[in-house]
Every structure is written in structure tokens, then in C-alpha cells.
gemmi code that builds the backbone of each chain (N, CA, C; Angstrom):
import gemmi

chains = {
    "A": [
        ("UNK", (-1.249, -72.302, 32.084), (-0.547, -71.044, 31.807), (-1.385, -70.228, 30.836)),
        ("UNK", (-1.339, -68.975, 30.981), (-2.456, -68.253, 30.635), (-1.692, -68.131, 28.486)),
        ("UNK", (-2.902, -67.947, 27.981), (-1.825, -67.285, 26.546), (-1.845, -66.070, 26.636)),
        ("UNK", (-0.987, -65.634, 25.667), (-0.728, -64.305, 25.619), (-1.894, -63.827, 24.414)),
        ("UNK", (-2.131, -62.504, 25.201), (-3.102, -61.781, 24.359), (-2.828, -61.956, 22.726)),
        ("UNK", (-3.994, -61.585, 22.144), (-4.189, -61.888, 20.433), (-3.729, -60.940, 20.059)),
        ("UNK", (-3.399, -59.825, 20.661), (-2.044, -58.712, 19.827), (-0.836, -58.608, 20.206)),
        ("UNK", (-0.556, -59.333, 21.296), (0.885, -59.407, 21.664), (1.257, -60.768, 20.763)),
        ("UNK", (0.293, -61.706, 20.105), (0.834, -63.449, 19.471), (0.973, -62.562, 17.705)),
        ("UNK", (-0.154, -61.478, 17.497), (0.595, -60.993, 16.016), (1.574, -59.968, 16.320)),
        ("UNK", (1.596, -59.730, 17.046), (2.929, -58.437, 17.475), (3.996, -59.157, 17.540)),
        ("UNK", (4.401, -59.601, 18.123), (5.420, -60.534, 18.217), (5.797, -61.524, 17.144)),
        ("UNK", (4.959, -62.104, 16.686), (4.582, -62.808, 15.362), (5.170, -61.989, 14.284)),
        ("UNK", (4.680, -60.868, 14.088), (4.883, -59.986, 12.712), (6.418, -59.550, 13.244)),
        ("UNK", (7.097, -59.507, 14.489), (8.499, -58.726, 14.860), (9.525, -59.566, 14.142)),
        ("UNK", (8.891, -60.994, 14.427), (9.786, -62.138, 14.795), (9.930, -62.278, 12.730)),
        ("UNK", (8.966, -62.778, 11.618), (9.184, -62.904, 10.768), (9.383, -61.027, 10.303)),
        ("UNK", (9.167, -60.105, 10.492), (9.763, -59.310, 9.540), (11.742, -59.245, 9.532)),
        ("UNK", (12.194, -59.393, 10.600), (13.611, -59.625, 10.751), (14.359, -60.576, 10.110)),
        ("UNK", (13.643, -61.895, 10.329), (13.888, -62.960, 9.648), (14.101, -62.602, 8.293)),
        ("UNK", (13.115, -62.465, 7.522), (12.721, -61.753, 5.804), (14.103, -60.445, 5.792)),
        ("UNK", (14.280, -59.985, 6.903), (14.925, -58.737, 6.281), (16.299, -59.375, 6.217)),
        ("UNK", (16.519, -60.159, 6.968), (18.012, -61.039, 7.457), (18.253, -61.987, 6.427)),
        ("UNK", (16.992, -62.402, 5.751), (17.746, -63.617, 4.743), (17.292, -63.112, 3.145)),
        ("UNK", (16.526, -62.366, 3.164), (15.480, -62.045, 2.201), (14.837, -61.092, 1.654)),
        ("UNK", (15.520, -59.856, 1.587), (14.992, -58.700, 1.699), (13.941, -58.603, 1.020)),
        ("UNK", (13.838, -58.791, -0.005), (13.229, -58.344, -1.366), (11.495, -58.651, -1.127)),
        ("UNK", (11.774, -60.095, 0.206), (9.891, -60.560, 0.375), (9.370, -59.872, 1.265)),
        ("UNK", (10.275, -58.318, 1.830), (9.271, -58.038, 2.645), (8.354, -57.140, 2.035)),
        ("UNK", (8.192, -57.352, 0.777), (7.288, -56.572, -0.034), (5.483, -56.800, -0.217)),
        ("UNK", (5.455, -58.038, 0.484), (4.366, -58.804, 0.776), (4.100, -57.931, 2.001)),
        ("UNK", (4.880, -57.599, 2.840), (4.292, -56.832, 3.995), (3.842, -55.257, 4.059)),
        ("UNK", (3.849, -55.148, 3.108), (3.395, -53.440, 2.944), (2.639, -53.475, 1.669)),
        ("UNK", (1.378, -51.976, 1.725), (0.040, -51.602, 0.496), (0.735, -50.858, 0.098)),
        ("UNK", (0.452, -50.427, -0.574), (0.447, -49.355, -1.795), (0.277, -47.501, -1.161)),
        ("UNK", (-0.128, -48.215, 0.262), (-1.078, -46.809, 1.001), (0.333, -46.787, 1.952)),
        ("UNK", (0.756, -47.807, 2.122), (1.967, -48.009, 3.350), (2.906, -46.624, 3.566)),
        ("UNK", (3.486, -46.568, 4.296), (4.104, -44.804, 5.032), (5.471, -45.658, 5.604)),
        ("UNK", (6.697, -45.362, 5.485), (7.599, -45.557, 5.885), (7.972, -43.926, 6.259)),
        ("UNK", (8.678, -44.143, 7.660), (9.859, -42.691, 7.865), (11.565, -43.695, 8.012)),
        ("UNK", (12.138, -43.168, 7.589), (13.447, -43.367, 7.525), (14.709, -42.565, 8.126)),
        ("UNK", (14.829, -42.201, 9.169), (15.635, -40.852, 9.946), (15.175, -39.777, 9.498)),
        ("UNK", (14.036, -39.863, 9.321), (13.209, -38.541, 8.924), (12.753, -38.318, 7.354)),
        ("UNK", (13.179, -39.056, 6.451), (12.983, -39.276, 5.260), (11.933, -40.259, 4.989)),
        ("UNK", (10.808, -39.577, 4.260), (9.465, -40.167, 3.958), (9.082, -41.155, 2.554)),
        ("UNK", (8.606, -42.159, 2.687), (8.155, -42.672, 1.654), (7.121, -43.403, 1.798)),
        ("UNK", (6.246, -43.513, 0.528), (4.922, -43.884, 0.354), (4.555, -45.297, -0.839)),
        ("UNK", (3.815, -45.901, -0.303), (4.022, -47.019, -1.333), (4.926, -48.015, -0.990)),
        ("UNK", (4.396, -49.641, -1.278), (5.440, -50.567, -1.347), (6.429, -50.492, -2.374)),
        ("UNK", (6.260, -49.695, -3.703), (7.475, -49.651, -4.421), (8.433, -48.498, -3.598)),
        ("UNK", (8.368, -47.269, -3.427), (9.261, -46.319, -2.917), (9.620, -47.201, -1.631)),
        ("UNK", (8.899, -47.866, -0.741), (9.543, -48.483, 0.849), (10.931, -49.606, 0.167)),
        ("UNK", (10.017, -50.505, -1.079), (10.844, -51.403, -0.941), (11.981, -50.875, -1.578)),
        ("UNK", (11.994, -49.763, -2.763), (13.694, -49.203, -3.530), (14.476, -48.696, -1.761)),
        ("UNK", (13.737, -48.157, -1.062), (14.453, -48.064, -0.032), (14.952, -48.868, 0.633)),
        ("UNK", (14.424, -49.893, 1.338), (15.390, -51.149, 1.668), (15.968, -51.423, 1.420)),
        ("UNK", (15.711, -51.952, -0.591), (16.767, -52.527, -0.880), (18.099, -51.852, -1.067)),
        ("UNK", (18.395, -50.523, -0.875), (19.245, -49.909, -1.261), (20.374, -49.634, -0.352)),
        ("UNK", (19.592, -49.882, 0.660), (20.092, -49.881, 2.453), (22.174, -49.865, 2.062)),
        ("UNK", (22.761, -49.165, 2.681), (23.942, -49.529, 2.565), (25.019, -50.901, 2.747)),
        ("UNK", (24.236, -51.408, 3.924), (24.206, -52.305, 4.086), (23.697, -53.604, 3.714)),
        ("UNK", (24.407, -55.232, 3.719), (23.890, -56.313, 2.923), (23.105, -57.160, 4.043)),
        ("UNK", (24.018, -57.270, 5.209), (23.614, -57.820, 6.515), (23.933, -57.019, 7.557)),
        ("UNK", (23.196, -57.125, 8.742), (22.497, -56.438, 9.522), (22.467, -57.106, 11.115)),
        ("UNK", (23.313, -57.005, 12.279), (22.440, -58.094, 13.039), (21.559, -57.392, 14.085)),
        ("UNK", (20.481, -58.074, 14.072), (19.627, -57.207, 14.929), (19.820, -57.537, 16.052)),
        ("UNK", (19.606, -56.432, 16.945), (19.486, -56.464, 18.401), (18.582, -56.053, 19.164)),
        ("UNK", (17.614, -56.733, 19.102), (16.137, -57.098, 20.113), (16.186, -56.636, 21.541)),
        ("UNK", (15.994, -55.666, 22.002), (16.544, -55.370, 24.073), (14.891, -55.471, 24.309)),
        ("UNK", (13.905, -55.001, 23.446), (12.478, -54.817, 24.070), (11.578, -54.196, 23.647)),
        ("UNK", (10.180, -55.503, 23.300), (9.087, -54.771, 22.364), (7.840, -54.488, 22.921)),
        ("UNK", (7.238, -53.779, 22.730), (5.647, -53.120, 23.486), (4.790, -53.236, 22.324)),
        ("UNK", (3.612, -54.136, 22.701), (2.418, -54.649, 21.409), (0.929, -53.720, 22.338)),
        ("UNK", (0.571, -53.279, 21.351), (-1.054, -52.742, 21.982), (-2.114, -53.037, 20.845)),
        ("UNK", (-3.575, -53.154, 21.431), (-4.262, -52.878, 21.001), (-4.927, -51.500, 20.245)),
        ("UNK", (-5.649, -51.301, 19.090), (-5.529, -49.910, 19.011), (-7.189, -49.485, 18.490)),
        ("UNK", (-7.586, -48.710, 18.929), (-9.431, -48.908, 18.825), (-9.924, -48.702, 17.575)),
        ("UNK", (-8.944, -48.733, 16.073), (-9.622, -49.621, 14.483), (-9.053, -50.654, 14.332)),
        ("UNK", (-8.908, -51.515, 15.464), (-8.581, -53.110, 15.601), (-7.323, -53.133, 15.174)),
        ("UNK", (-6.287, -52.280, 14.599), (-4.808, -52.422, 14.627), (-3.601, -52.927, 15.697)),
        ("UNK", (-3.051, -53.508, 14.953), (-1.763, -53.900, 16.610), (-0.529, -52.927, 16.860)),
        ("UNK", (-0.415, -51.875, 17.532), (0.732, -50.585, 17.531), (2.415, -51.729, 17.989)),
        ("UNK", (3.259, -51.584, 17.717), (3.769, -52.486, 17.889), (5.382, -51.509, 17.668)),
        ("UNK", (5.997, -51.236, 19.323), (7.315, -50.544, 18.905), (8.485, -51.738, 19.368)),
        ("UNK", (10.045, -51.855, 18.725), (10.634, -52.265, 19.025), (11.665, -51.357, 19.317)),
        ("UNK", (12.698, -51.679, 20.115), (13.384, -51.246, 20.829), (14.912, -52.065, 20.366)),
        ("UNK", (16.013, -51.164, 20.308), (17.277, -51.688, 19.806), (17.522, -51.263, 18.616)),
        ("UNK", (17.582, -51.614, 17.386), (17.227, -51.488, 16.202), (15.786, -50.673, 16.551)),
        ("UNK", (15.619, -49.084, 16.313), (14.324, -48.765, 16.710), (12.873, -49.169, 15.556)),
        ("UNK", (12.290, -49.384, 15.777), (10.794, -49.369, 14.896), (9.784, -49.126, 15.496)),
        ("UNK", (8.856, -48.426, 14.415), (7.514, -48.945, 15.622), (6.980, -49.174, 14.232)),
        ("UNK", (5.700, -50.082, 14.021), (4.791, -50.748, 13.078), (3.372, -50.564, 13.889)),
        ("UNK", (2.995, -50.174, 12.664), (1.136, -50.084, 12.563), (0.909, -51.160, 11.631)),
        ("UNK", (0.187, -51.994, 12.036), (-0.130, -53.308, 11.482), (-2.017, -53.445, 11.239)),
        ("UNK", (-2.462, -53.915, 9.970), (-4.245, -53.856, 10.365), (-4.201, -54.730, 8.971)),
        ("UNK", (-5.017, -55.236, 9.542), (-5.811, -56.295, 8.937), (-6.793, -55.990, 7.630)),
        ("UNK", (-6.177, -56.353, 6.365), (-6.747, -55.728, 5.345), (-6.706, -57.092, 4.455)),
        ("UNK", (-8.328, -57.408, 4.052), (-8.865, -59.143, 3.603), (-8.223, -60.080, 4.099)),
        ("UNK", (-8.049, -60.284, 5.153), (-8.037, -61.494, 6.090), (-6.190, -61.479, 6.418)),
        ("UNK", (-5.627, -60.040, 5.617), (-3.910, -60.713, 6.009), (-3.832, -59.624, 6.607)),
        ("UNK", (-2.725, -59.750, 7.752), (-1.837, -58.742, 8.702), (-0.777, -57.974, 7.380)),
        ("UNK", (-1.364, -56.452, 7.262), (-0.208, -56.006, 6.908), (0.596, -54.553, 7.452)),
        ("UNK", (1.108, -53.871, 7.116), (2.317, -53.074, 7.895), (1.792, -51.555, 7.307)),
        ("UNK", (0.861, -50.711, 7.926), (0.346, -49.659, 7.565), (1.188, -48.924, 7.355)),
        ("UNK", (1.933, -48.644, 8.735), (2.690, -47.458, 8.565), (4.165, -48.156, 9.367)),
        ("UNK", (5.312, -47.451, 9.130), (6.459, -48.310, 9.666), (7.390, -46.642, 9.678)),
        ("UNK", (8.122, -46.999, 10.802), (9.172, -45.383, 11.439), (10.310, -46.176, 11.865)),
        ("UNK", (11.678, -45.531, 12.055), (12.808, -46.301, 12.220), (13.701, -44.956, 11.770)),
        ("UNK", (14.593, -45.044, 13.114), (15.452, -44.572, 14.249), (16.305, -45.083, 14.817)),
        ("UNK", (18.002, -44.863, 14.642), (18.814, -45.538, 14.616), (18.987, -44.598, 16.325)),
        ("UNK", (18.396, -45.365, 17.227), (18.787, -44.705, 18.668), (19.972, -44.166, 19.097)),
        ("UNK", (21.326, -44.945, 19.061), (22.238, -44.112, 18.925), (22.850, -42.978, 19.012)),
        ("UNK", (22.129, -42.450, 18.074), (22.751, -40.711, 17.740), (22.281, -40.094, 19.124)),
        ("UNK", (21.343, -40.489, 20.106), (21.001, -39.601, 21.162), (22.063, -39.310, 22.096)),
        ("UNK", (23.285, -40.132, 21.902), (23.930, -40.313, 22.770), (25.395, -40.573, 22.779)),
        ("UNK", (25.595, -39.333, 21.750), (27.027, -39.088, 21.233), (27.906, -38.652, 22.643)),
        ("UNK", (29.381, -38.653, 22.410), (30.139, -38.632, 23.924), (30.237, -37.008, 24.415)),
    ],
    "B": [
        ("UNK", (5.648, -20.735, 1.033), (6.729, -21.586, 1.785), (5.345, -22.526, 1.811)),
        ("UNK", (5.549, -23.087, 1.939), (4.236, -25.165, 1.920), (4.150, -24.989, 3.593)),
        ("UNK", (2.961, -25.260, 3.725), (2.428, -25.460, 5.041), (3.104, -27.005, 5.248)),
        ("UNK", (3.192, -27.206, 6.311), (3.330, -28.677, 6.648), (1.999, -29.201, 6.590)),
        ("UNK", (2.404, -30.560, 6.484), (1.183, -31.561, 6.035), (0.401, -31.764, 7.894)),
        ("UNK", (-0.948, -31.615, 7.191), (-1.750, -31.959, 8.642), (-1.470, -32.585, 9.696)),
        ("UNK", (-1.321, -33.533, 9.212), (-0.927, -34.851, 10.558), (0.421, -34.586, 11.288)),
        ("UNK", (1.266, -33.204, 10.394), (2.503, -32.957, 11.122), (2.270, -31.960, 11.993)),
        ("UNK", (1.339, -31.417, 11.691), (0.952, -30.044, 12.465), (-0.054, -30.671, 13.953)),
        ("UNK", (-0.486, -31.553, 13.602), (-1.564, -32.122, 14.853), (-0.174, -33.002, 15.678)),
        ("UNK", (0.370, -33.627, 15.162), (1.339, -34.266, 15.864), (2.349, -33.597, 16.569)),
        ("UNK", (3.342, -32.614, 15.788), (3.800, -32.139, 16.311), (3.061, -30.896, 17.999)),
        ("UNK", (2.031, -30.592, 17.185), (1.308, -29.702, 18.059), (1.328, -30.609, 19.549)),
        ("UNK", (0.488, -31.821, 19.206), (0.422, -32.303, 20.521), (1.780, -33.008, 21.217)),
        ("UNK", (2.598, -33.149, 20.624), (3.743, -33.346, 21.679), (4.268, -32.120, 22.299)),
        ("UNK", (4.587, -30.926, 21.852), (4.651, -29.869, 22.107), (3.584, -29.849, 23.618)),
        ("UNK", (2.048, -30.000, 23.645), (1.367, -29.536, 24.344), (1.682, -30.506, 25.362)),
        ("UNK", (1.372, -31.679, 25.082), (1.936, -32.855, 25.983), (2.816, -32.828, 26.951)),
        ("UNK", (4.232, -32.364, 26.342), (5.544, -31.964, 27.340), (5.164, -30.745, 27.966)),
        ("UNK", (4.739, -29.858, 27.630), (4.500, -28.754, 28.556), (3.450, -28.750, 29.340)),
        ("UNK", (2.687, -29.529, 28.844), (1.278, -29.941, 30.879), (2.325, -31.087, 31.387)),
        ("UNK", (3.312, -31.828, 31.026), (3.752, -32.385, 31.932), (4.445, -31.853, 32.743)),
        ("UNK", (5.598, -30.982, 32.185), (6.389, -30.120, 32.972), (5.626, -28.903, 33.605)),
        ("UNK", (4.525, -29.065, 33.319), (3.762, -27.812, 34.806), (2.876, -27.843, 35.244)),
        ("UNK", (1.750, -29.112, 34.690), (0.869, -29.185, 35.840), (0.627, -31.026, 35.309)),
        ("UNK", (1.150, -32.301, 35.925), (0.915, -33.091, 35.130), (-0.647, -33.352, 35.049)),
        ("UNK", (-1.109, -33.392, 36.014), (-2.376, -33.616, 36.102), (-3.555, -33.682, 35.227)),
        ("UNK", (-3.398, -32.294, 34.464), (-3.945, -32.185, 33.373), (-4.225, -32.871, 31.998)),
        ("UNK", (-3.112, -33.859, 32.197), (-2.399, -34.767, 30.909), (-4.040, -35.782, 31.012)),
        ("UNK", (-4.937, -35.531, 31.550), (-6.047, -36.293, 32.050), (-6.985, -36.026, 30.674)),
        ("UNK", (-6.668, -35.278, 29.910), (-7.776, -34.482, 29.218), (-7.205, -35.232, 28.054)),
        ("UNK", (-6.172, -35.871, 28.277), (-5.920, -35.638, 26.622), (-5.553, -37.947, 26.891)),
        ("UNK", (-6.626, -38.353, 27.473), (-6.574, -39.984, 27.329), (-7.823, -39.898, 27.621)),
        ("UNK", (-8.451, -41.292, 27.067), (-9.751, -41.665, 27.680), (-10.061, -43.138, 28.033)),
        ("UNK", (-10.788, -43.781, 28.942), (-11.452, -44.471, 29.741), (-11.102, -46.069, 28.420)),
        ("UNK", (-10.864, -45.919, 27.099), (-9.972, -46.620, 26.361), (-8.541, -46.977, 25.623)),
        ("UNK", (-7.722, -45.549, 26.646), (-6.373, -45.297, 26.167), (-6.148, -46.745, 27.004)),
        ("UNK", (-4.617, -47.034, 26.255), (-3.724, -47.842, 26.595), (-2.438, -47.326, 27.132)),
        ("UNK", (-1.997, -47.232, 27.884), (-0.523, -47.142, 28.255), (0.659, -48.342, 28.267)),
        ("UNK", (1.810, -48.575, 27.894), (2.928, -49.386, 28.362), (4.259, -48.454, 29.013)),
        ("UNK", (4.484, -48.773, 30.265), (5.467, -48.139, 30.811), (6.726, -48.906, 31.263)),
        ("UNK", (7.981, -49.134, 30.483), (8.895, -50.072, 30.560), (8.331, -51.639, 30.873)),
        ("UNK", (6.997, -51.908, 29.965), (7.019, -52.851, 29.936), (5.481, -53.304, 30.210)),
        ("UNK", (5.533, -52.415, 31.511), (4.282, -52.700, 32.483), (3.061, -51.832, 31.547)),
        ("UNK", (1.865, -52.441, 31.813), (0.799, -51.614, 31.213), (-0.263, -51.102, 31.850)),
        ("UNK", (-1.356, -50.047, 31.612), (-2.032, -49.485, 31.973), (-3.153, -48.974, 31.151)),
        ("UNK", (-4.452, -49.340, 31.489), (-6.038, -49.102, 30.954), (-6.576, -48.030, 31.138)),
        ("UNK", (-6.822, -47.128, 30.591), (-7.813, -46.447, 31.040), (-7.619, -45.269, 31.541)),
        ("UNK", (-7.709, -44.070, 31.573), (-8.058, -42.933, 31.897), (-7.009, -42.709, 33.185)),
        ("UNK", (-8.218, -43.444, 34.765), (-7.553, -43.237, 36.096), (-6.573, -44.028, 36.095)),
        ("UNK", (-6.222, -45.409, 35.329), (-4.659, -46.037, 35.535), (-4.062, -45.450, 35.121)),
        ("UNK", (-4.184, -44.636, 33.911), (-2.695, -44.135, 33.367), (-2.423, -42.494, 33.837)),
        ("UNK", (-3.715, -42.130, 34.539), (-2.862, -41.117, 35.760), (-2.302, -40.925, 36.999)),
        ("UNK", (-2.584, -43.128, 37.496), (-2.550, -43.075, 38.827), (-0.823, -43.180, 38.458)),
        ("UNK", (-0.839, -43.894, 37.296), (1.042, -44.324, 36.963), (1.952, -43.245, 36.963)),
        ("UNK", (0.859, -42.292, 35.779), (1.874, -40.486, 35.570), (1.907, -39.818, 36.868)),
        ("UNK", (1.184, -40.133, 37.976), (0.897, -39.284, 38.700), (2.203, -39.742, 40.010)),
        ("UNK", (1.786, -40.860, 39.777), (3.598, -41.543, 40.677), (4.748, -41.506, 40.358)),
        ("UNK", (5.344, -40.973, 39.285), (6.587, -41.598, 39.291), (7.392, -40.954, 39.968)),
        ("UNK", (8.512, -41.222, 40.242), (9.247, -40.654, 40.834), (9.933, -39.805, 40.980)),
        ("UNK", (10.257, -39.200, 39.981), (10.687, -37.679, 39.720), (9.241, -36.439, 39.857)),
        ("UNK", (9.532, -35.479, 40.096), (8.695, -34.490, 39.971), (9.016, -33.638, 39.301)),
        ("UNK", (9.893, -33.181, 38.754), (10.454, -32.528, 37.124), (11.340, -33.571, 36.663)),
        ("UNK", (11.406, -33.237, 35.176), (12.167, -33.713, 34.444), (12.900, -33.067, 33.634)),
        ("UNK", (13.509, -32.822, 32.636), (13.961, -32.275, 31.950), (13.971, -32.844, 30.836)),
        ("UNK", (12.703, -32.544, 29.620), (12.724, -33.490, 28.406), (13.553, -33.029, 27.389)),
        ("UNK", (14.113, -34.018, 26.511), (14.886, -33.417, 26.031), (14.934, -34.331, 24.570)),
        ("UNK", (14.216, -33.462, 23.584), (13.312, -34.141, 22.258), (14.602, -34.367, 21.330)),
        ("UNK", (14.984, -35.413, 20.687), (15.792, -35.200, 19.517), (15.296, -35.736, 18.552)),
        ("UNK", (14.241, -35.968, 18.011), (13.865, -36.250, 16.399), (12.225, -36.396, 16.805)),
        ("UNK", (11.043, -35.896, 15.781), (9.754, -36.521, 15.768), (9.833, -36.907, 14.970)),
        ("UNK", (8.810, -38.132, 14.769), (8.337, -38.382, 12.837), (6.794, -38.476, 13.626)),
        ("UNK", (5.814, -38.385, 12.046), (4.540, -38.489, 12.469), (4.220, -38.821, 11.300)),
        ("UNK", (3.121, -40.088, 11.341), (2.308, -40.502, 10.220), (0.701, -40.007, 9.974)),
        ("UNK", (0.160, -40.172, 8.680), (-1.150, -40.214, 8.834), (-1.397, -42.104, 8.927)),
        ("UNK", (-2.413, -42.471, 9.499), (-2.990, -43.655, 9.796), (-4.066, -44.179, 8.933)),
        ("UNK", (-4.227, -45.530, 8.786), (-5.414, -45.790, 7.314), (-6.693, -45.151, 7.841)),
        ("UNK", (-6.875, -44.867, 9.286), (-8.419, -45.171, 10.205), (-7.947, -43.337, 10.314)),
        ("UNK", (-7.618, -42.762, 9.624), (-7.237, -41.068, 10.383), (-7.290, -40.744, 11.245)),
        ("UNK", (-5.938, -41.625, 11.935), (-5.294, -41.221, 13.507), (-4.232, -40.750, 12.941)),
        ("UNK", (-3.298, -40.093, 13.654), (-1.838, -39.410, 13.461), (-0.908, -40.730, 14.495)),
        ("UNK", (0.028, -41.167, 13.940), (1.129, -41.832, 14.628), (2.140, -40.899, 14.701)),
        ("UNK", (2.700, -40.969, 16.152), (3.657, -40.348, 16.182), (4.875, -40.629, 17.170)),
        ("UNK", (6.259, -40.429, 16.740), (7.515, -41.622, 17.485), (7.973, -40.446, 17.928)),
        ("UNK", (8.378, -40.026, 18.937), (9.344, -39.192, 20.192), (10.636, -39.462, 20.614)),
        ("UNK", (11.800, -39.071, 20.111), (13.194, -39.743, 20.151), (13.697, -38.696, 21.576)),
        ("UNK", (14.282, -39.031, 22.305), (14.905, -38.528, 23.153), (14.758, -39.418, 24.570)),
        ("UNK", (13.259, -38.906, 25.230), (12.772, -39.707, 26.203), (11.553, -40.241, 25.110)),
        ("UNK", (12.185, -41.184, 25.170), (10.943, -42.425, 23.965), (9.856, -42.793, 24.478)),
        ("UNK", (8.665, -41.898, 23.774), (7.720, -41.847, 23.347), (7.063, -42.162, 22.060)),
        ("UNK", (5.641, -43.120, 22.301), (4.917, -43.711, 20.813), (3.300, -43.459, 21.094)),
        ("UNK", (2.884, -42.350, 20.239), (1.910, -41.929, 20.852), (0.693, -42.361, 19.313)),
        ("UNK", (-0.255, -42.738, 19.724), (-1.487, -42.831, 18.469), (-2.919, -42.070, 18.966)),
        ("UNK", (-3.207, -40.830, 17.884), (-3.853, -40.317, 18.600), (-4.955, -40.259, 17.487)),
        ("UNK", (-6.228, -40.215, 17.963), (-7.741, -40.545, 17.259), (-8.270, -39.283, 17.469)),
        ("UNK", (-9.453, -38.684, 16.593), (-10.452, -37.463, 16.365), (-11.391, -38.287, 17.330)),
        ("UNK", (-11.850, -37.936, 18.304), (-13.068, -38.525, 19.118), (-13.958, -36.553, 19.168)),
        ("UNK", (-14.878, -37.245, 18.694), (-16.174, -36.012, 18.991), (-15.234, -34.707, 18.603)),
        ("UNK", (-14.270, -34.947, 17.868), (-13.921, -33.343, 17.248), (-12.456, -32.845, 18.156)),
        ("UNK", (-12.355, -34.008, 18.862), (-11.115, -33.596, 20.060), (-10.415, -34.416, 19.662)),
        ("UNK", (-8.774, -34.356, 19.862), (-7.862, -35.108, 19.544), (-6.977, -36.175, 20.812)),
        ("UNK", (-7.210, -37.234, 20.959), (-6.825, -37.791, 22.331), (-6.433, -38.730, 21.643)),
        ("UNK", (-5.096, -39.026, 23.004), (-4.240, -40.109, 22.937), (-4.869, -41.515, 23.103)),
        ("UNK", (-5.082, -42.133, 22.242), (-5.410, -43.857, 22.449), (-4.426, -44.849, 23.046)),
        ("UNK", (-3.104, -44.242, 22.485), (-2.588, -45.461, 22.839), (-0.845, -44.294, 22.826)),
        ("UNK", (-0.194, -45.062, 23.980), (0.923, -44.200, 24.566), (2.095, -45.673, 24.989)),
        ("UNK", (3.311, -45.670, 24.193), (4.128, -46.333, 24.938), (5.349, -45.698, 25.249)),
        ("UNK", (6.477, -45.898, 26.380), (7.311, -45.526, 26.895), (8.379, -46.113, 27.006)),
        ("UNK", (10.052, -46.243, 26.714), (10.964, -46.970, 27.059), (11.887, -45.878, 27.232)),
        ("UNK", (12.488, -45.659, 28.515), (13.839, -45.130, 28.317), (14.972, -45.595, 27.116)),
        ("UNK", (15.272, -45.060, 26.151), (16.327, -45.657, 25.277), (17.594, -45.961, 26.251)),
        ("UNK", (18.080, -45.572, 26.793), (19.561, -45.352, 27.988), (20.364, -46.736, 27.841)),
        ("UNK", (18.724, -47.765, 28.346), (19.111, -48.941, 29.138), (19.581, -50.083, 28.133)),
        ("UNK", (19.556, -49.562, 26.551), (20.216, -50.165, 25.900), (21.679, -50.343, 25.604)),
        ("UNK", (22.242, -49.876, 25.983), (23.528, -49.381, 25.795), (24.340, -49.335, 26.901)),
        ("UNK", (24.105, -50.241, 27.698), (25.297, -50.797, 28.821), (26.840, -50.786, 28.231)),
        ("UNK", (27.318, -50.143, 29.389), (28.816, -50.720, 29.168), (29.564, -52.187, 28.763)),
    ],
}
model = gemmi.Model(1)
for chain_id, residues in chains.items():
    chain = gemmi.Chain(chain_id)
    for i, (resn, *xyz) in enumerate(residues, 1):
        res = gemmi.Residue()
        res.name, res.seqid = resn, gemmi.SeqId(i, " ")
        for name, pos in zip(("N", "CA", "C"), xyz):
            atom = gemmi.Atom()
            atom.name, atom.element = name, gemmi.Element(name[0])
            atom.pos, atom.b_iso = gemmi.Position(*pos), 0.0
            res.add_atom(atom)
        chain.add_residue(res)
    model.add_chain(chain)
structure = gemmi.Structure()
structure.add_model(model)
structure.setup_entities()
């Protein structure tokens, strides 16, 4: 059986533990974002792992359950993994900075609202 | 009044341009991928330049009616613009090649199919 490509095993990889961390642990997903990191938030911008993480943690919410329907991993030509999820919306820019996977840029979109009655 | 920030003006610009060569000549959408874009289309993927126009060039509708409800757009560590398309979901990463701005990497999910009865 063939493996799956080396950006679909960190794409998937990085989907699978950032949920986890956000589900039991908020506070460590601070390891996953620089200083340079870009969050959008329903359109609300922040910069930095301190401004991303006061945002998380502030989230209205304590728990969360996610709902996974379907994720798309690419390659991206400065060796980054583009990586959108679907359900809970995200998409993550992920690149490799001294040997660790971290979370360049991160967007999130509560799908929903497209589709008021 | 503050100009918008660059990467909003290139981003926004090109979705703007994007939807409108699709809705009138798709064909054209040729100019703006190259021979290393990536495509994912509900899932399925596509290389390259002539795959990802043989895909745009099939589908099955011949108009559409797009219908945008939120952008966000990032700057990128490698100075690409990321940019997320809420309505008909679109994830577009687009690179400065030789002074021109082209799509590298393009993914697609109808949001709809989340939200079964």
C-alpha cells in the first residue's frame, strides 16, 4: 500500500494534534505559532503568538466539539504545507522553521453564517 | 483614510479578477497558474497548468453565479499573499513569479455538503 505523501502525513499530523491541544489544552498551542504568526478571526486580525494566544484563550467558549467533514493538504513552492479544513473552517500555513513544523499563518470561519434560513 | 495593507489590495484584487474571467471567458484563468500550480477539487487533485484547465474547463455548469460572503488575506513568511474565499470556498496562495502574480496553489470545497439534514 502506497504511503501517503510527506505533506498530506504533516497535514494531517499537524490537523489531528492541533484539535487535540485545543480540546484538552489550550494554553500549549502556543508552541505552535512565531512571533511573525498571522491569525484572522471572522475577520479580526492578530499578530504574534502572544495577541493569537490572548485570543484563544478568551474564546467564549471552554469546550468545543469539532467536526471534521474534510481536509485538503498541498504542497507549496517555499516548501510549506497549505492545509484547509473543512467543518469547523481553517486553513493553516505551516513551514518549517529549525527543524520544527510551525503555523505561519492561521484563518477561521465559522461556515454557517452562509446559510442563514 | 489608510490605504489598505498590500497583501489586501493584491488579494482582494485577484479574487475580484479571478471571478470575473471565470464568469466570462474561463479560459483565460490559464494566465494566472503555472506548469507548478496545484489544484484540489472536492478532494480530487490537479498539477499543473493544462490539468487544472482541463478540470476548470469541464465542469459542469457553464455559468455560475458566485456569490462571495467574507475574504481574509494574509501576508506569507516567503511573500506570497494567502487568501480564504467564503461563499463558494475558495483557498488560494499566490507567489510574485518574474514580477507577475500567479496562483500556486488553489483549493475548492463546496461548503453546502456540510450541513445535511
Amino acid at each position: 500500500m502506497a504511503e501517503k505523501p510527506m505533506w498530506e502525513q504533516i497535514g494531517s499530523g499537524f490537523v489531528q494534534h492541533y484539535y487535540q491541544q485545543f480540546d484538552t489544552d489550550r494554553v500549549k498551542l502556543a508552541d505552535l505559532y512565531t512571533d511573525a504568526s498571522c491569525l484572522t478571526w471572522e475577520g479580526e486580525g492578530f499578530q504574534g503568538k502572544n495577541a493569537i494566544m490572548t485570543k484563544l484563550s478568551s474564546l467564549p467558549f471552554q469546550t468545543i466539539q469539532h467536526s471534521i467533514t474534510a481536509q485538503d493538504h498541498h504542497p507549496t513552492p517555499d516548501s510549506c504545507v497549505m492545509s484547509m479544513v473543512m467543518g469547523q473552517l481553517k486553513v493553516f500555513l505551516l513551514k518549517n522553521v529549525d527543524n520544527k513544523w510551525v503555523c505561519t499563518n492561521d484563518m477561521f470561519r465559522l461556515a454557517l453564517h452562509n446559510f442563514g434560513a
